[in-house]
N, C-alpha and C positions, 0 to 999 in steps of 0.2 A: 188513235192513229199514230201519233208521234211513239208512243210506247211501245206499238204492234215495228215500227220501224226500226227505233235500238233493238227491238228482239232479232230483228232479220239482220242488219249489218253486224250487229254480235255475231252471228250465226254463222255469217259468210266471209267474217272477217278474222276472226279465231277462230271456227270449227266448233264454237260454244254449243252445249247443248239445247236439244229443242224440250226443252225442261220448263223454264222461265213460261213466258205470257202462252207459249201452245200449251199446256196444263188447263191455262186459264182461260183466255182468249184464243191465240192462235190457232193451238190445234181444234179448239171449239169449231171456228172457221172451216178450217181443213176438214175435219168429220163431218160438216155440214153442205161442203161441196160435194162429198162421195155418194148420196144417194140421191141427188137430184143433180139436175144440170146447172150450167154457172148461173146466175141469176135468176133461180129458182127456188132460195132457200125462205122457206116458211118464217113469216116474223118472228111467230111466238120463239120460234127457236132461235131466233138473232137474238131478242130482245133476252131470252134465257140464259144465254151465255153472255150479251152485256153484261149482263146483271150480275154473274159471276165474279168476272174480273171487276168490277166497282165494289164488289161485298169484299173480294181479298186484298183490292187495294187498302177498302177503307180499312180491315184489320190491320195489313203492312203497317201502314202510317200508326196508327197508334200505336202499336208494337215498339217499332224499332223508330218511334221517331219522338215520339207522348215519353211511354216506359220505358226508352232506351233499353232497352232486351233485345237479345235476336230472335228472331223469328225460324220457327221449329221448319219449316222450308223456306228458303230465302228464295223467290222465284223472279225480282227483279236487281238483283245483288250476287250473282253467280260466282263461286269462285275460279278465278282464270285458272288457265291450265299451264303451268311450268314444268317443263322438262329434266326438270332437276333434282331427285328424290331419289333418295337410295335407303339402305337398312336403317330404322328408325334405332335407337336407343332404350335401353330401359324394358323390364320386367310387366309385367300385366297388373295393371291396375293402380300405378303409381306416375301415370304420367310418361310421356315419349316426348325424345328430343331425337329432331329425325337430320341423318347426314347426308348429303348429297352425294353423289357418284362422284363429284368433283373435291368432296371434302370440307364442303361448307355445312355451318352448323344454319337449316335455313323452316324447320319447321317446329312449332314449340305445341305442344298440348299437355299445359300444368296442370290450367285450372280446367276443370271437372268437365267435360265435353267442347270444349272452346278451343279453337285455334287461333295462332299466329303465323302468318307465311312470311319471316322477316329473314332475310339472311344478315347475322350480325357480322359484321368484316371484321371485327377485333379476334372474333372466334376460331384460331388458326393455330395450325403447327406447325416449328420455323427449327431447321437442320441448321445447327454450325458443324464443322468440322475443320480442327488445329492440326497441323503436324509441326513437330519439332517446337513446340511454344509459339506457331505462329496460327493466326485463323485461313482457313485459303479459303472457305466457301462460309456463307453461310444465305440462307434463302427460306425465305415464306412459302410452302406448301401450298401456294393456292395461284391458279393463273389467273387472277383478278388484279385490277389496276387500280385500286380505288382513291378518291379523293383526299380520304384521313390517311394516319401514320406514311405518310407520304413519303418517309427517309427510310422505311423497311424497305426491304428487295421483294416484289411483287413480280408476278409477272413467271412464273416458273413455265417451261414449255409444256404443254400436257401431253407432247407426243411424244414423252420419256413415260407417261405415269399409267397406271391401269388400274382397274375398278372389277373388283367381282365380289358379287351379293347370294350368300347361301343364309337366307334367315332362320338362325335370331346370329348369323356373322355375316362378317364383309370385310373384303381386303384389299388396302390399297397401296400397289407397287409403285416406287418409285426410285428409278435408274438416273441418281446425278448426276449429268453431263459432265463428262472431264473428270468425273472424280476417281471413276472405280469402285465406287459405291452405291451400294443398294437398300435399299431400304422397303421392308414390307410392313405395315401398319394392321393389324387385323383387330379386329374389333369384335366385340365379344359382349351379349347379354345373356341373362341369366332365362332364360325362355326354355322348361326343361316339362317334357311330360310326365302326368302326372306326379310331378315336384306344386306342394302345397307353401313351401315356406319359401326357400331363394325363387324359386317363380314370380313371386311380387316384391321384390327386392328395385326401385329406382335408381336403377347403377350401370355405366357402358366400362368395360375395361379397354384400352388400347394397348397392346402390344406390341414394340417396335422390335423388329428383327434386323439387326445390322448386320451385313455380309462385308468386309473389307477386302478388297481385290486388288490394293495395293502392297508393294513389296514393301511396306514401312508400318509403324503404328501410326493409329489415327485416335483423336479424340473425338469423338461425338455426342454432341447434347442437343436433347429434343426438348423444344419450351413449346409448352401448352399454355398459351393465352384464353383468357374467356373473358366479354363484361357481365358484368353486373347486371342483370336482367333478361328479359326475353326480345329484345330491341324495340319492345312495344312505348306508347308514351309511358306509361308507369315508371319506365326505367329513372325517366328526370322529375319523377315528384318529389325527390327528396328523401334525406333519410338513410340510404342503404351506405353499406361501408360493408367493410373487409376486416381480417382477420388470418395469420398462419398460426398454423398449428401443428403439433407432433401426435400420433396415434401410436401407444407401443401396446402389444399385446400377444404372448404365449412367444416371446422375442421376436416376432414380426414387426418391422418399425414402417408406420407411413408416415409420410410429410406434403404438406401443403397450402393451400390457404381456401379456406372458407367466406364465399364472397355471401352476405345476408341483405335479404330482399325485403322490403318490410311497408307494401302494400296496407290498405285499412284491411280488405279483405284476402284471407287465403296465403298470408306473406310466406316464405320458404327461404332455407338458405342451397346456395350450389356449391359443391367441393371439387376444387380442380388436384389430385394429387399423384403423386409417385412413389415408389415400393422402393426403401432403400435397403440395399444388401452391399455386402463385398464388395469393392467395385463400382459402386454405383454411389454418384451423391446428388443428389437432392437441394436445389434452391428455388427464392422465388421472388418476386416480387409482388408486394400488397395489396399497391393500387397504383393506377398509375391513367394516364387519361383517354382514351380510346380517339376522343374527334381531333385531337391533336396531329402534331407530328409523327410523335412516337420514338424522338432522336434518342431520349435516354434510356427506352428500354431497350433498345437494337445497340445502341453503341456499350453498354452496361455487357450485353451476349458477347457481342463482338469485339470485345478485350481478351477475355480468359474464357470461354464458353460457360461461364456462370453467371448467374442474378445475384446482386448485394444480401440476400436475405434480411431485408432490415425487422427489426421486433415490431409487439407493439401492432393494438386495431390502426386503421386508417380511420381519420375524422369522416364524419356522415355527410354525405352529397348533399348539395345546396339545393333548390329548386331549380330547373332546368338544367342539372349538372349529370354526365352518366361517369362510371368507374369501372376499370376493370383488374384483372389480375395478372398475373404469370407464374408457369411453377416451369422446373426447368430440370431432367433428368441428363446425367453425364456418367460417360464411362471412358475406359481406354478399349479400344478393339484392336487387337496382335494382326499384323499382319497376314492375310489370309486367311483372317481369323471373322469369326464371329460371335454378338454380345445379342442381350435381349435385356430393354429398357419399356420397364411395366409403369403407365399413365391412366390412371382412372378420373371419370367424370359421375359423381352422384348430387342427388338431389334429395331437399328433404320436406315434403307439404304435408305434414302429417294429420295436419286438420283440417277441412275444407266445407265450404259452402257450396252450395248450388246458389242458382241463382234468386231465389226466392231469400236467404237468408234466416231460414225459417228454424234449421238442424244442423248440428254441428255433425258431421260424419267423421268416424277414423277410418285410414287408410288400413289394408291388411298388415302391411308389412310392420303397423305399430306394435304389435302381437308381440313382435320379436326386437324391434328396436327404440319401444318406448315414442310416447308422443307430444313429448318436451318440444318438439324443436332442435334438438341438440345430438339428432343421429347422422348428419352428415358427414362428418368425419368417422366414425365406427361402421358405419357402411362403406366408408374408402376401404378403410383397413379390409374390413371381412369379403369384399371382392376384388381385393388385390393379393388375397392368400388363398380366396377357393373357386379363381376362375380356371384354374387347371383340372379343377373336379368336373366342374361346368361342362368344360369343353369334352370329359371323356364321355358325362354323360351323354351328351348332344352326337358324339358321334356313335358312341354305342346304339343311340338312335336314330340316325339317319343313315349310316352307313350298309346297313342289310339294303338299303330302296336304292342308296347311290351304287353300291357296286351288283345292281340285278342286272346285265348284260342286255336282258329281255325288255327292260322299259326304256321308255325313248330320251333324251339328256335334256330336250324342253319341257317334259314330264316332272321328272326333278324338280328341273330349276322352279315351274309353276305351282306345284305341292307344298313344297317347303317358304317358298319369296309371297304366296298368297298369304300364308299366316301374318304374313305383321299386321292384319286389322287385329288381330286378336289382341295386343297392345296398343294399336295406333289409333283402335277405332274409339277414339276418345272412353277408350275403358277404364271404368271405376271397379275396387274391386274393395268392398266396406267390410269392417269388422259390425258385428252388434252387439250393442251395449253390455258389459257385462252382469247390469241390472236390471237387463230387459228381461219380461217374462212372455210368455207363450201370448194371453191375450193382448201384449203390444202389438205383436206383430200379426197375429191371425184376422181380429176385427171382430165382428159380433157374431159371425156366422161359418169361422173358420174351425170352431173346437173340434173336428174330425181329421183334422192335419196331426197327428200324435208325434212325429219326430220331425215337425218344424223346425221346432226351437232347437234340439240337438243338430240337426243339420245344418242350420244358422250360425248356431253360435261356432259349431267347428268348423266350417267352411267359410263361412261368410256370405255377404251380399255380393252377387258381380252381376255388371248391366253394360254394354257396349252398344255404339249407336248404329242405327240403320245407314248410315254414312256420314262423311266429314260435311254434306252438304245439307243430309238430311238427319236432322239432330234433332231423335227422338229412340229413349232409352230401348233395349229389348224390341225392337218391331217383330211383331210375334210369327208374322206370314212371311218375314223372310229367314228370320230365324228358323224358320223351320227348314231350310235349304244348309245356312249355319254351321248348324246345330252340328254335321257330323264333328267338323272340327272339334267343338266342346266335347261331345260323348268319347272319341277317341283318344283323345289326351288329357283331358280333366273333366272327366267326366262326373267327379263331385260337384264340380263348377257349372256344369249342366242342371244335377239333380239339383241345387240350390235355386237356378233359375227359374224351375219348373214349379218348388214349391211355393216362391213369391208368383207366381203367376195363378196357379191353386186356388191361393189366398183371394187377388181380387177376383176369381172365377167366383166366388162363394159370397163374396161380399157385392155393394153395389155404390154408384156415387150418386144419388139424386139432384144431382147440379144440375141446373139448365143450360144447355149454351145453343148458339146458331151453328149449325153446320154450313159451311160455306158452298160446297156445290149443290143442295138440295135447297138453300134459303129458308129451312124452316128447325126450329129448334127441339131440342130432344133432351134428356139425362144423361150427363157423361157416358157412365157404364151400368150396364142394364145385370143381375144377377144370375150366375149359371151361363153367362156369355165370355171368352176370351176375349179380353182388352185387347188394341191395338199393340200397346207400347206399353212400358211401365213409365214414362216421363217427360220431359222436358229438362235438358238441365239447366236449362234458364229461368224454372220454375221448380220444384222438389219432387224428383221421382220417387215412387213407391206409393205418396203421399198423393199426389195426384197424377192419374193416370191418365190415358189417352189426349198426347199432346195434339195427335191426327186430327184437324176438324176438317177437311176438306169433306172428306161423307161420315154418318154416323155409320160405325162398322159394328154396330148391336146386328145390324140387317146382313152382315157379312158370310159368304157360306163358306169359309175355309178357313178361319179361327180355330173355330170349335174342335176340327177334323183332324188338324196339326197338331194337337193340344192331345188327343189320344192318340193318333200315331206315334209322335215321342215318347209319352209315357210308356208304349210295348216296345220299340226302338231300343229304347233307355234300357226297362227290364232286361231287355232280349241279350243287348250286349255285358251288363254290371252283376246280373242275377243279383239286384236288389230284392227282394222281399218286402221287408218293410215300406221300401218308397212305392212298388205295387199296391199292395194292403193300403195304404193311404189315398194313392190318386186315386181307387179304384170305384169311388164314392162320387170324385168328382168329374171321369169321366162320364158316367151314367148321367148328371147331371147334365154336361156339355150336348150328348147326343140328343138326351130330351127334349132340348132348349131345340138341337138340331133339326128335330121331325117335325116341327111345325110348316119346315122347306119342302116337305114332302104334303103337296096342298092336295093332291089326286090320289094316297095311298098306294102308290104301286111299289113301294121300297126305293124310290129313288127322288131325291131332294133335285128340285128347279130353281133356276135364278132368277131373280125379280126382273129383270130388263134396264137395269142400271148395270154398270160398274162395280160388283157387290164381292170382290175377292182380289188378291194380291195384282192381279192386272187391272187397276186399278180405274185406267182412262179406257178399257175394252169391254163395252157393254155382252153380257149374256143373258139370253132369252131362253126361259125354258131348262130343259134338261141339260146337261153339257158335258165337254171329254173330261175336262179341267175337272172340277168341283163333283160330280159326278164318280168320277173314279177314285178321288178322294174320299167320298161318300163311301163307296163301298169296301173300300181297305181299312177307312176307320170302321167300319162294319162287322169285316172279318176280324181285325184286333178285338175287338169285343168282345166277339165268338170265343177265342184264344185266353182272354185273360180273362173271363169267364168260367173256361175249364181249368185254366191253374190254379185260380181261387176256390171252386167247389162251387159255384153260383150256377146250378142246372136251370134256374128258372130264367134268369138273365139270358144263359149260352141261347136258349132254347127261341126267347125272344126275337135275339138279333139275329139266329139262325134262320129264325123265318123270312126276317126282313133282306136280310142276304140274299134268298133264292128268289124271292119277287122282284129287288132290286136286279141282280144280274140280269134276268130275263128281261126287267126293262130297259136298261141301260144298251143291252146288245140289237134288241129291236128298234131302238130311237137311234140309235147316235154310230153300229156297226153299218158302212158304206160296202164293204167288200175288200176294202184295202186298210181304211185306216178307221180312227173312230172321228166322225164329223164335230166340227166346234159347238155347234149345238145343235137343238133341233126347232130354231123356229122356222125353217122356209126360208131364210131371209138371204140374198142374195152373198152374203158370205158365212153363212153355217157350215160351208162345206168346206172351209177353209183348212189345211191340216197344222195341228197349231203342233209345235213342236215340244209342248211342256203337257203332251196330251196321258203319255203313259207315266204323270206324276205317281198315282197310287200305286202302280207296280213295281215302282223306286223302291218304295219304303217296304213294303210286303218282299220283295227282295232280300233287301237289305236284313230282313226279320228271318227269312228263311219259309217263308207263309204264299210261295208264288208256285205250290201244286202240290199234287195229290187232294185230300179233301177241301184246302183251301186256297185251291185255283179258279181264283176271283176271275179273272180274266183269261180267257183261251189263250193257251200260248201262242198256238200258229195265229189268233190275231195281231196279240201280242208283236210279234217276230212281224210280222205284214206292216202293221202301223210303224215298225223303228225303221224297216226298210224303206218304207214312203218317203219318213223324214229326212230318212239320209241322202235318197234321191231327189226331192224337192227343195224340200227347206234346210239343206248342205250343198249339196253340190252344185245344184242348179241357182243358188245365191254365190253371189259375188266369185264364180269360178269354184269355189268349194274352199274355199282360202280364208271364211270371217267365221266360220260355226254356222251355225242353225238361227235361221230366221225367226220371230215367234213366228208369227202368223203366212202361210203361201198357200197361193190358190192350185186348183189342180190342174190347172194349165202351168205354173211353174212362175208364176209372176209374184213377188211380196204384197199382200194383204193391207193393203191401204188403210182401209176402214177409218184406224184408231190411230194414233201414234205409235204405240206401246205395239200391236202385230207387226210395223212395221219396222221392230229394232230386232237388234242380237243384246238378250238379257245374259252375260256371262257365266252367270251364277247357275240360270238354266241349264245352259249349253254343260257345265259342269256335269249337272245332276241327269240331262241325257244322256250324256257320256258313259256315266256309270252304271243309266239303265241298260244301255246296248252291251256292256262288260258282263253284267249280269245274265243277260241271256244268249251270252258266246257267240258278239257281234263285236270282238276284241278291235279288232286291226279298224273296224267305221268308230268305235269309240274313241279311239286314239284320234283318230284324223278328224272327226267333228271337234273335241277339244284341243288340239293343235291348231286349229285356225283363231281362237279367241286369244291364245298363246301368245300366238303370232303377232296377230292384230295390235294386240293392246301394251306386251313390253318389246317388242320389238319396230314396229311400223307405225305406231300412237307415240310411241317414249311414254309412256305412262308408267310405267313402273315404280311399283309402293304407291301407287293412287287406282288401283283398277276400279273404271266405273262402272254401275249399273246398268249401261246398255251404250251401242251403239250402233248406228247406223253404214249402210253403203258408202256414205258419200261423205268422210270426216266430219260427223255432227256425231254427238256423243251425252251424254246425260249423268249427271250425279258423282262428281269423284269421288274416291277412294269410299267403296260401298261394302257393306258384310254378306250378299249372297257370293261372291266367288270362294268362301268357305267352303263351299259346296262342293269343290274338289276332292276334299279329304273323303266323298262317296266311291270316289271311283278306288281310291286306294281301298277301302272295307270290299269294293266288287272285286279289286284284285285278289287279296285276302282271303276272301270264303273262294273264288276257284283255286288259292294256292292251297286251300285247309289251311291257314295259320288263322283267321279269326276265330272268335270262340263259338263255340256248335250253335243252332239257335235251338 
């Protein structure tokens, strides 16, 4: 009782999501009122869902309370929602330091899947400006008032300053009052398609553009402060000290100071520097005390617009003590003239733990810059000489989609600003050992993967979590919504994914454990079955697999199905070969494991009547739209990579099982309009779920949706996206939130579950792009223009987009990896403009 009540004033008091105890409890309740009347609900079924929430309690508690570990869903420890979040920092798979709209440095993800939500207030950039030898302004960049350094000038009006976020940049204007002076800060990561090397580089450049609009010269010096840490307790265990330094190279000079972090585990050092050239000089200070006043690093600026540069480390912080730095870039600006002062931030963790402590991993970027410890400065330097490449790249690549006349400008903005989970989503991105050999990484049953080991060893390991809230490596069923993002831009980084997932397909884990929503125990991972996840990083991904115990997902029917649609997906876009010929052993496996779902022989797989697929809390009965249509598109792939391979006996197989399946599929589940959620009878089977035409996505997307492998009738096709647009769009929340999952046919949201009755973003994506696909352009636009809408404009959530949310401000799961799934609708724009490649 008391716990079911923090979930409700949570609820209605922040708009927290109904994630927490309705998972476990709550919605238990809820689902148990929907098919009987109020004080009609069946013991067993009370006493079943008791028994739930006591089995996850009692895990939480020893988890996060016995083992001090977090827990792979935190479901009474929610992370709050703050409004603050703007382009994160940092390359793919080296850790994100993320900046706020406002310019505070307020979200840190070092170590390996873990977050900090700290905004450290030392962490700022502070304008002097002299004329004539004298200082007239100088002022802290940040309209924060805070308690420490209490003698800076805080306080800056933010209705001089502006904030715009194109990811992997962001640029923040600021118009000095009285001065005449402007100032644009743009910020700059190395976030480049398919770029394999500066792509995992851990490094932000700032770029100051100074405009002088005065009739005189001006001097102006930008000091970048940073402390010592992530503002977390670590910062005061002691130990850390500072360090400047000079970088010369090919006559490029950087300068700055290297502040080193020295944790028992995962220590790292951060480099605050600036780019000196003609014109430009370069000072800083070591250390100096952040909880302080702060009199003598401000009054130090505000003499001559420079820092003492004193030599020489700073002594190492005592216990309880923090430290931080300053580096300080200066120029002259000509009157009416304009200067450009280059300030980069990198970091350096080249070695890290999960949380098991079990395997040392190296980060990518050691490849190229060694894993000493000792690349934070040589990383300043090489992205303060080739963030000009950077940025031509980046717009060489985005500027064909920005300047298309024909796409909509919150289109853009949402394409491009969704990527930062592809960094942010606490992404690791490993090198492997260079003395590993094929059976390290395969396992006892993998020897049929032949270019594992070459696609390892040059690509590497990369693993991204199903969200910031839910922290479990690679979740494989939403990955597969993901996934376009990876095949479109790094699509090596996909095909790597897929072969670590291969591997545990082939292999198995005989561990016992309790599954928490069923109360009965099972083997991790069952063989020829797709894993949930590949980890936990609070445990050793790769090494053990499926962090998920809420259900055991061996019983799962849309694993398996996602697992070969990718693999032709994959093909369809790379014309890999080799990576074909490989999966093509383990596909056949997956769908074998699959037909056991198919209990009645008619060619179409039934769900058990639990929860048995990515809608995790929405029970289905029977045959269904979802898993069902999945069913038969991984069906048709088969068919397909069966004829590309020469496999007549295989094609011929699944051929058959295709034309019994369709005929079943359209006799159970086609209503006249749409295809029904399932087929038990049951008072909402006839619900129309809006993630119904999943399989026709992907068969799309493949170029496999007519002529001989027109799985599904079009004009059904076409009938069921227009249902959804008329029901479960328009007829929800005025037409303004996307697509509901679940609406009945009278036009009301689908109670049933929780989960029918959210807008899952990541969906709404991937419907969008089915409706593009079959030139329903202008309703695919405006179904994903409300999720747009909703969530960076009317939520403030922006750089956190969650996994669902509701009508009425309740919201679920921040910062999640299905709105990936956007990058489908640009492949749907694509193949109708002819620029993708043929399938």
């Amino acid at each position: 009782g008391p716990l079911m009540r923090r979930y409700e004033g949570a609820a209605q008091g922040r708009g927290v999501a109904a994630d927490g105890w309705r998972v476990c409890l709550a919605h238990s309740f809820e689902e148990l009122r929907q098919p009987y009347g109020a004080g009609d609900v069946p013991l067993r079924d009370v006493l079943r869902h008791i028994g739930l929430g006591l089995r996850y309690f009692r895990w939480w508690f020893k988890k996060t309370r016995i083992e001090k570990k977090s827990a792979f869903i935190d479901l009474l420890c929610a992370v709050p929602l703050q409004q603050i979040y703007g382009c994160p920092l940092g390359g793919i798979g080296g850790g994100t330091i993320t900046r706020g709209w406002r310019g505070e440095f307020c979200r840190w993800q070092l170590n390996p899947g873990l977050y900090q939500y700290e905004t450290v207030i030392a962490n700022q950039f502070t304008v002097c400006l002299r004329c004539k030898g004298q200082t007239i302004y100088q002022q802290v960049l940040s309209v924060e008032r805070p308690s420490s350094l209490q003698v800076w000038n805080w306080g800056y009006c933010g209705h001089y300053a502006f904030y715009h976020a194109l990811y992997p940049r962001a640029w923040l204007v600021y118009e000095l009052p009285g001065q005449s002076v402007v100032l644009t800060c743009r910020q700059v990561s190395p976030v480049i398609p398919h770029d394999y090397k500066d792509s995992s580089l851990p490094v932000g450049v700032f770029i100051w553009e100074v405009e002088n609009g005065r009739d005189e010269d001006v001097e102006v010096s930008i000091m970048f402060s940073l402390q010592n840490g992530t503002g977390a307790k670590e910062d005061r265990s002691g130990g850390h000290w500072n360090e400047p330094f000079t970088f010369q190279k090919d006559g490029e000079r950087v300068a700055g100071v290297l502040l080193h972090h020295c944790p028992a585990v995962n220590p790292f050092t951060l480099a605050i520097s600036a780019r000196e050239k003609a014109g430009t000089g370069v000072t800083h200070v070591t250390a100096f005390n952040p909880t302080g006043l702060g009199r003598e690093v401000w009054q130090d600026l505000l003499q001559d617009g420079r820092l003492d540069s004193p030599t020489g480390k700073s002594r190492p912080t005592e216990k309880g003590e923090v430290t931080a730095a300053a580096v300080c870039a200066s120029c002259r600006v000509p009157a009416h003239g304009h200067k450009t002062l280059e300030l980069a931030l990198a970091w350096d963790m080249p070695c890290v733990h999960f949380g098991s402590k079990e395997k040392l991993h190296l980060r990518r970027y050691t490849r190229f810059f060694g894993s000493e410890g000792n690349a934070a400065a040589p990383l300043s330097h090489y992205a303060l000489t080739h963030y000009e490449e950077w940025e031509r790249k980046i717009e060489a690549w985005q500027n064909p989609i920005l300047e298309n006349s024909q796409l909509p400008s919150w289109y853009k903005s949402a394409l491009f600003n969704e990527l930062y989970f592809m960094t942010d989503g606490g992404t690791v991105w490993m090198e492997v050992p260079p003395d590993c050999c094929a059976e390290d990484l395969q396992g006892p049953a993998g020897a049929g993967l032949s270019h594992l080991l070459p696609v390892l060893r040059e690509y590497g390991r990369f693993a991204y979590l199903e969200g910031q809230e839910y922290r479990m490596y690679n979740t494989y069923d939403v990955h597969f919504y993901a996934s376009f993002a990876l095949i479109m831009l790094w699509p090596k980084l996909q095909i790597s994914l897929q072969y670590d997932i291969a591997v545990t397909v082939v292999n198995e884990d005989v561990q016992p454990r309790q599954y928490l929503m069923c109360g009965q125990t099972a083997q991790v991972k069952m063989k020829n079955v797709v894993p949930h996840d590949i980890g936990d990083p609070s445990d050793e991904p790769w090494q053990r697999v499926n962090a998920y115990l809420m259900h055991n997902t061996a019983d799962w029917k849309d694993l398996n199905l996602k697992f070969v649609l990718q693999v032709y997906r994959d093909y369809c876009l790379t014309r890999d070969s080799l990576y074909l010929q490989d999966m093509w052993p383990v596909c056949q496996a997956v769908m074998e494991s699959e037909l056991k779902f198919d209990t009645d022989n008619d060619g179409l797989i039934e769900n058990g009547g639990f929860a048995d697929q990515t809608y995790d809390a929405w029970v289905v009965h029977g045959a269904s739209a979802y898993c069902g249509g999945l069913w038969l598109a991984a069906v048709c792939m088969m068919c397909k990579m069966a004829e590309v391979l020469g496999d007549t006996e295989i094609r011929q197989k699944y051929l058959d099982i295709l034309n019994k399946g369709k005929e079943a599929f359209e006799r159970m589940l086609w209503n006249g309009k749409y295809y029904n959620y399932d087929s038990s009878g049951s008072d909402t089977s006839s619900s129309i779920m809006s993630d119904q035409c999943a399989g026709q996505w992907f068969l799309g997307a493949c170029g496999l949706d007519q002529g001989e492998f027109e799985v599904f009738p079009k004009s059904h096709v076409l009938s069921a996206l227009k249902t959804i647009f008329e029901k479960n769009v328009l007829s929800f929340a005025g037409g303004t939130m996307g697509a509901v999952n679940g609406m009945r046919p009278d036009g009301v949201p689908d109670t049933s579950s929780v989960q029918s009755n959210e807008v899952w973003i990541g969906v709404v994506y991937s419907l969008a792009a089915t409706m593009i696909q079959e030139g329903m352009v202008e309703e695919g636009f405006r179904t994903a223009e409300g999720c747009y809408r909703t969530v960076w404009e009317r939520l403030g959530m922006a750089f956190q987009t969650p996994e669902a949310y509701r009508e009425k401000k309740v919201y679920r799961s921040l910062a999640y990896m299905r709105p990936l799934s956007i990058w489908s609708m640009q492949l749907a724009l694509e193949r109708r403009a002819g620029q993708a490649p043929a399938p």
